[in-house]
ROKOLRO-486501 format. One line per field, with one value per residue (C-alpha): residue number from 1; x, y, z. Coordinates in steps of 0.05 Angstrom, whole numbers. Each point is the difference from the previous one (the first is absolute). Example, Ala and Ser with C-alpha at 12.3 -4.5 7.8 and 13.67 -1.06 7.14 Angstrom:
BEGIN
pos	1|2
c1	246|27
c2	-90|69
c3	156|-13
//
This chain:
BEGIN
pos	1|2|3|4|5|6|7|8|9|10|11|12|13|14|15|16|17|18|19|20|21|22|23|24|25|26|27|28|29|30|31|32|33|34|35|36|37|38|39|40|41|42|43|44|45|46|47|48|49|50|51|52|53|54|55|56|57|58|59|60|61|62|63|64|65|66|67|68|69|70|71|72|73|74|75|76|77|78|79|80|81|82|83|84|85|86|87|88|89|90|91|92|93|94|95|96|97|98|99|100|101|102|103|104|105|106|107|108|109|110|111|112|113|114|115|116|117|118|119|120|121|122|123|124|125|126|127|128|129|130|131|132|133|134|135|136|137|138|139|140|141|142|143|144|145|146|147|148|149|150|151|152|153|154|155|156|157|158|159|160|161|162|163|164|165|166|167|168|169|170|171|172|173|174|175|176|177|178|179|180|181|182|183|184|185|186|187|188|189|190|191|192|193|194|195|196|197|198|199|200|201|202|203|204|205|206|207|208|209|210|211|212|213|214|215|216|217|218|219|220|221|222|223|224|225|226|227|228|229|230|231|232|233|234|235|236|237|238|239|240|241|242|243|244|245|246|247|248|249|250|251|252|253|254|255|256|257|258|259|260|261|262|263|264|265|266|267|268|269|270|271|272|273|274|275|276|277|278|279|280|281|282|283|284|285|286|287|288|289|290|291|292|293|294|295|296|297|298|299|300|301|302|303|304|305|306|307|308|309|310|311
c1	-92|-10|53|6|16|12|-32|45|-45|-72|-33|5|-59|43|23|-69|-24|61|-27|-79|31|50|-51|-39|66|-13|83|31|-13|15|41|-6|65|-13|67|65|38|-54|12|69|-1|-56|18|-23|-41|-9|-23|7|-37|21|-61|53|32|49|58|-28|-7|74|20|-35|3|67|-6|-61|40|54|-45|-32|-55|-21|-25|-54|8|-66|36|43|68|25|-50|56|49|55|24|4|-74|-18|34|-32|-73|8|39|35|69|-9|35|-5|25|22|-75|-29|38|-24|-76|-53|-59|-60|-54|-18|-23|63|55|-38|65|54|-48|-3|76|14|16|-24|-60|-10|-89|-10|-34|-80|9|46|-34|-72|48|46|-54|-36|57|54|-45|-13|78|18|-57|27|-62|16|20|52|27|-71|14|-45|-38|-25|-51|3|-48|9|-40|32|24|52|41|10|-36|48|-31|-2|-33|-9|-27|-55|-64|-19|51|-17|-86|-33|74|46|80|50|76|72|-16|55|44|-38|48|-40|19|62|-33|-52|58|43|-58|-34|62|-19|38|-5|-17|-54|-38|-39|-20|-50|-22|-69|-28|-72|-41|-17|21|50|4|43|-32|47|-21|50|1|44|-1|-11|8|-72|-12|23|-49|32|-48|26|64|-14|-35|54|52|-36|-31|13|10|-55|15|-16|-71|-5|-71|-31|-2|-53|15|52|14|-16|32|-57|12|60|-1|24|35|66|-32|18|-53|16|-45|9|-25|28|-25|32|-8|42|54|-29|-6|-17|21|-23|30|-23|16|-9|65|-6|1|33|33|36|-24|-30|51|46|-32|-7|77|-3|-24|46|56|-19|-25|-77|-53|8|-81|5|-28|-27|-62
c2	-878|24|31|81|32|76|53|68|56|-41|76|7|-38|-66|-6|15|-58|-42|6|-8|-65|-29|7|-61|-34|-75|2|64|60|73|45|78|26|72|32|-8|-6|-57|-40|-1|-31|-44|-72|-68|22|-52|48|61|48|62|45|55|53|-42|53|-22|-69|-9|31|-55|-65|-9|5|-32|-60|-1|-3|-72|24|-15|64|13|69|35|55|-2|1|-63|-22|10|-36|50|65|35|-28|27|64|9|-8|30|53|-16|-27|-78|-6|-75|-33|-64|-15|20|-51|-52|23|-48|35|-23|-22|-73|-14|6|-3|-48|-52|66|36|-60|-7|81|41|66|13|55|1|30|61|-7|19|-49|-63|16|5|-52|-56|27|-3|-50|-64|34|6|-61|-31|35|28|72|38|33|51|30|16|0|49|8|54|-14|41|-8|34|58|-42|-29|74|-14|41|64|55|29|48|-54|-48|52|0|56|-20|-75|-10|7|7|-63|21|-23|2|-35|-4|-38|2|-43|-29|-64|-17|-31|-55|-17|-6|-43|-48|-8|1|51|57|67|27|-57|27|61|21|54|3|46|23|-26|49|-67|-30|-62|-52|-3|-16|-11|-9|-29|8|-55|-32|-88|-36|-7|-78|-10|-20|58|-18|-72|26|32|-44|-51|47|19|-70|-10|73|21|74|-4|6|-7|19|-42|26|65|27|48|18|63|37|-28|-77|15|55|-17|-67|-33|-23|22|-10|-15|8|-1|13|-15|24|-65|46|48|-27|49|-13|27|-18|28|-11|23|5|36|42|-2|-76|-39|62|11|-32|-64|-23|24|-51|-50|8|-12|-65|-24|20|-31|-64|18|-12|54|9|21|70|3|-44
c3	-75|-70|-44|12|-63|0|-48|-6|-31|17|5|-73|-49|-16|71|20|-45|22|78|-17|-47|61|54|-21|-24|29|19|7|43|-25|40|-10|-2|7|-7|-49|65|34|-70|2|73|-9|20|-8|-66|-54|-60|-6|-48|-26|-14|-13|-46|-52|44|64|-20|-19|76|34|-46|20|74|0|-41|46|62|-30|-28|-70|-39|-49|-27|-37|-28|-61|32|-16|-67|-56|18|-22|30|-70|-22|71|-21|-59|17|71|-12|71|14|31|55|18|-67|37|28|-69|-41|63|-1|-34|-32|29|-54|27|-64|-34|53|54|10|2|52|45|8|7|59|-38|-39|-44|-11|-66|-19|-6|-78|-28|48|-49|-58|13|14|-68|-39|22|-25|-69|-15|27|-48|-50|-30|3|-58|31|-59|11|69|56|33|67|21|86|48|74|48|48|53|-42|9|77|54|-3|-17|-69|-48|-61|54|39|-4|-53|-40|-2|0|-62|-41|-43|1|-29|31|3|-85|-27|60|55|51|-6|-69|4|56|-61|-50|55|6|-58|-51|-44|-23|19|-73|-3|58|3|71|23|75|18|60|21|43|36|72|-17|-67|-60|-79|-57|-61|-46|-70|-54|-61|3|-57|-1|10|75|54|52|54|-5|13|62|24|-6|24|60|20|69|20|51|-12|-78|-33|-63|-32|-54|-68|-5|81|17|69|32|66|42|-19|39|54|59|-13|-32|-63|-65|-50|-75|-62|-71|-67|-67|-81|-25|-71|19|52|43|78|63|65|69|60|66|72|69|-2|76|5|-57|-21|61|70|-16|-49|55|53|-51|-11|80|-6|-44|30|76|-36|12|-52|-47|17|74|13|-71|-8
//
């Protein structure tokens, strides 16, 4: 019999995606835990995901943990890897500092051999995976000016805010409008800073609100040296990595290259002039952003192709 692994919170959109995602999983089976209490006396689960409030999600990763199950949380409970970092961008005492300092953050990309090996499994934030896979190759190339600073100008479409009700996220507020929010204060920054080694006075971060369904577009703005080949070093970076597409030089991606699956999709364009470059990173905020990534840390850590599910 195949695998069960267990989905706490699978009514909200990422657990929804997480079911519609595991149901044609080749080796697992999903189990609906539809209660705090159910999840906490589930047995004989493999995986378990944790579609869940970052409060919520610190209740049950322990007990969950302690009942043999591994744990793959989607909220932001255990991304910082400090309780005073968690502090500062949540705004919420931590209260499980121990299993924070022992949680791997869960970008394959970046952290593939840690994420195999780890009992807990923080899934980053749908913002900082478009960011992070943009940006990360560029500093380790060294080709960034970095005393210029970097901009990026992110849109994600209303999804991305959860399913709870709100007034910024209704209808009338949302069709036909562009917002702005979180300036200068988004809780996602410091995950972008922790994986792509810049500093937090070198990055300039604006998130918007798309009166669209699901997808994320950031559009990154830096100064090269002017001479680099950046799509060559993408596409060495990311050679090998199913779940990276990078355009050739003159296409960008848009939200529909990628709706509705785990890609992200890369482009770039450089005024070799000028030093001036764009990058644009997209993804499904639903998918990479949050479930698929999360399934794709799944495979990894029960030794399945990191595919399954996916393709």
């Amino acid at each position: 019999m195949r695998p069960a692994v267990g989905i706490v919170g699978h009514r909200g959109y990422s657990g929804a995606e997480l079911v519609r995602i595991l149901e044609r999983h080749p080796h697992v089976r999903p189990v609906l835990l539809e209660h705090r209490e159910e999840a906490i006396h589930a047995e004989g689960l493999a995986v378990v995901f944790l579609a869940t409030p970052p409060e919520v999600s610190m209740d049950l990763a322990p007990m969950m943990l302690a009942g043999g199950a591994k744990v793959i949380d989607l909220s932001g409970a255990f991304r910082l890897g400090t309780p005073e970092a968690y502090t500062a961008w949540y705004h919420a005492p931590h209260t499980q500092p121990e299993l924070l300092a022992e949680a791997v953050y869960g970008l394959p990309e970046f952290c593939r051999v840690r994420i195999a090996g780890a009992r807990l499994v923080a899934n980053p934030g749908c913002y900082p995976t478009a960011a992070n896979l943009a940006i990360r190759p560029l500093i380790e190339a060294g080709v960034v000016e970095r005393s210029a600073g970097i901009v990026c100008d992110a849109k994600s479409g209303v999804s991305g805010a959860g399913r709870k009700p709100s007034l910024t996220t209704s209808f009338c507020e949302v069709t036909g409008n562009l917002s702005a929010y979180a300036v200068l204060h988004h809780r996602h920054v410091p995950e972008v800073l922790m994986i792509s080694g810049l500093e937090e006075r070198e990055f300039s971060f604006t998130a918007q609100l798309l009166p669209v369904e699901r997808g994320i577009l950031e559009t990154i703005y830096f100064r090269t040296h002017g001479a680099e080949d950046l799509i060559a070093i993408y596409e060495k970076r990311y050679a090998g990595e199913r779940f990276v597409r990078v355009h050739p030089p003159g296409r960008l991606p848009d939200l529909h290259s990628v709706a509705h699956t785990n890609y992200c999709d890369i482009g770039v364009t450089v005024d070799a002039a000028t030093g001036r470059a764009v990058v644009v990173s997209a993804i499904d905020n639903l998918v990479k952003g949050a479930a698929g990534q999360a399934v794709q840390n799944m495979n990894l850590l029960l030794g399945y192709p990191e595919t399954d599910g996916l393709l």
